[in-house]
N, C-alpha and C positions, 0 to 999 in steps of 0.2 A: 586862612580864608576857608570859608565853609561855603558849601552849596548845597541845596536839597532842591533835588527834581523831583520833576513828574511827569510821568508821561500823559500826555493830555490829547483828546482828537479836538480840542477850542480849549484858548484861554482867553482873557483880558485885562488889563487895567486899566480904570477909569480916577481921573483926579476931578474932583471937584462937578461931576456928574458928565465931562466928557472923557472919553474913551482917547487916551495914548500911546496903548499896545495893544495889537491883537495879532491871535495866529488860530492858523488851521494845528491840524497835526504834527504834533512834534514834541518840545518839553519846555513846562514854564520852570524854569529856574530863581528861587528864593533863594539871595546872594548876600552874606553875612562877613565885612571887613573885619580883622581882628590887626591888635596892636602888633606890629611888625610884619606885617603882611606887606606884600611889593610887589612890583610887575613881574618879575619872578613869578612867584606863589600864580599870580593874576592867569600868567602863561599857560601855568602847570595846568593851572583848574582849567581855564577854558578849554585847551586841548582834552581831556579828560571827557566834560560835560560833551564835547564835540562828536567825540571818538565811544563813550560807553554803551554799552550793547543794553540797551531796555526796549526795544523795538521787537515781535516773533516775528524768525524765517517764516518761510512756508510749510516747516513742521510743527510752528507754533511756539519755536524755544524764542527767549534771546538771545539772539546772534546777531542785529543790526544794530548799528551806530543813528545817529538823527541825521550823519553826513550820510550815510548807506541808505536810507530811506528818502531823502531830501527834504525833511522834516524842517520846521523852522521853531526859535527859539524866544521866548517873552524869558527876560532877565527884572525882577524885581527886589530892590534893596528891601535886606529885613535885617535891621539892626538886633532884633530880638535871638534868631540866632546864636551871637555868641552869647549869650545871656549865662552865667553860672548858675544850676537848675541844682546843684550838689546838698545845699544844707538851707532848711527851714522852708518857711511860704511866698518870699517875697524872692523873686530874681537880681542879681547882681549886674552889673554890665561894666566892673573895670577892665573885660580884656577887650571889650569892644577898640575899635582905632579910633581915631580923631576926626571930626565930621569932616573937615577938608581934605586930608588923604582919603579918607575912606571913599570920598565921593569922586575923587580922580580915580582911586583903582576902579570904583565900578563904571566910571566912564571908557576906563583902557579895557577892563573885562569887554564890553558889550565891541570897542574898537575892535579888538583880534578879532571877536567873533564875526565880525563883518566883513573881516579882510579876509578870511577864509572863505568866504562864501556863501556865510548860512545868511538866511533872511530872520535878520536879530531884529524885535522890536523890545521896549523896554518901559517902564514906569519912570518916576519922575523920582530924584532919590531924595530921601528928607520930610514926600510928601505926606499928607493923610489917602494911605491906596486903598480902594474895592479894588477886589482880584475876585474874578470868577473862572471857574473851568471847571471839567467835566476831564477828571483822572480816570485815564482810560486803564480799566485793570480792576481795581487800582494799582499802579505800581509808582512806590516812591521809594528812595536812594537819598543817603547824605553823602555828599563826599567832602574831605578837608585835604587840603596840600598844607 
C-alpha cells in the first residue's frame, strides 16, 4: 500500500462537476492498493499518515502530526501509483490489486481514519477525479507499508 501526502491549507475532489470531498488544512492523501495488501498494511498506513510529523512547531520545524494540529484529511484513490515506472515509456500496473479488494481497503483505510477522529472526506474510487489543492510548502511524502 502506498500513500503520497500533502500538506495542503484546501483540497477537493470533484466527480463529474460536483464536489465530494473537501477540507480545510491538513493532508490530501493519494491512496495506491497493491496486490497483497490487507487491512493490516490499511492499519499500518493510516496510523502513519495519521501520526507523521509534516505540520511546523512554532519554531517552524516538523514536529506536528495532522492529529496534533487537528488537521483534517481528503483520501483519494490513484491506481497509477503502484504503476512500474522502471523500464521503457509506457507504465505497467501488474502489481496494482484487484478492483474489488482494492476498493474495500480504501473504504477500511478512510473507516479507521474516522474511527479515530480525524474529519476524513474522500473521492469516489474508480471514478474520473479533479483534485485541486493548494500544497502548502510544498511539502510532499510517499509512504509504503
Amino acid at each position: 500500500m502506498i500513500g503520497l501526502l500533502q500538506r495542503v491549507s484546501q483540497a477537493q475532489v470533484s466527480v463529474d462537476g460536483d464536489i465530494v470531498g473537501k477540507i480545510g488544512q491538513g493532508t490530501l492523501l493519494l491512496l495506491g492498493v497493491e496486490k497483497g495488501d490487507d487491512q493490516n498494511k490499511a492499519r499500518r498506513l493510516c496510523e502513519r499518515v495519521l501520526n507523521y510529523r509534516l505540520f511546523n512547531d512554532e519554531q517552524g520545524k516538523m514536529n506536528l502530526s495532522l492529529r496534533q494540529i487537528g488537521g483534517e484529511l481528503l483520501v483519494v484513490s490513484q491506481f497509477t501509483l503502484v504503476a512500474d515506472t522502471q523500464k521503457g515509456n509506457r507504465p505497467g500496473f501488474s502489481r496494482g490489486g484487484d478492483p474489488k479488494s482494492s476498493e474495500d481497503l480504501y473504504e477500511y483505510f478512510i473507516e479507521q481514519a474516522k474511527a479515530a477522529g480525524v474529519n476524513c472526506q474522500s473521492g469516489r474510487f474508480g471514478a474520473d477525479m479533479q483534485v485541486s489543492l493548494i500544497n502548502d510548502g510544498p511539502v510532499t511524502f510517499q509512504l509504503s507499508v
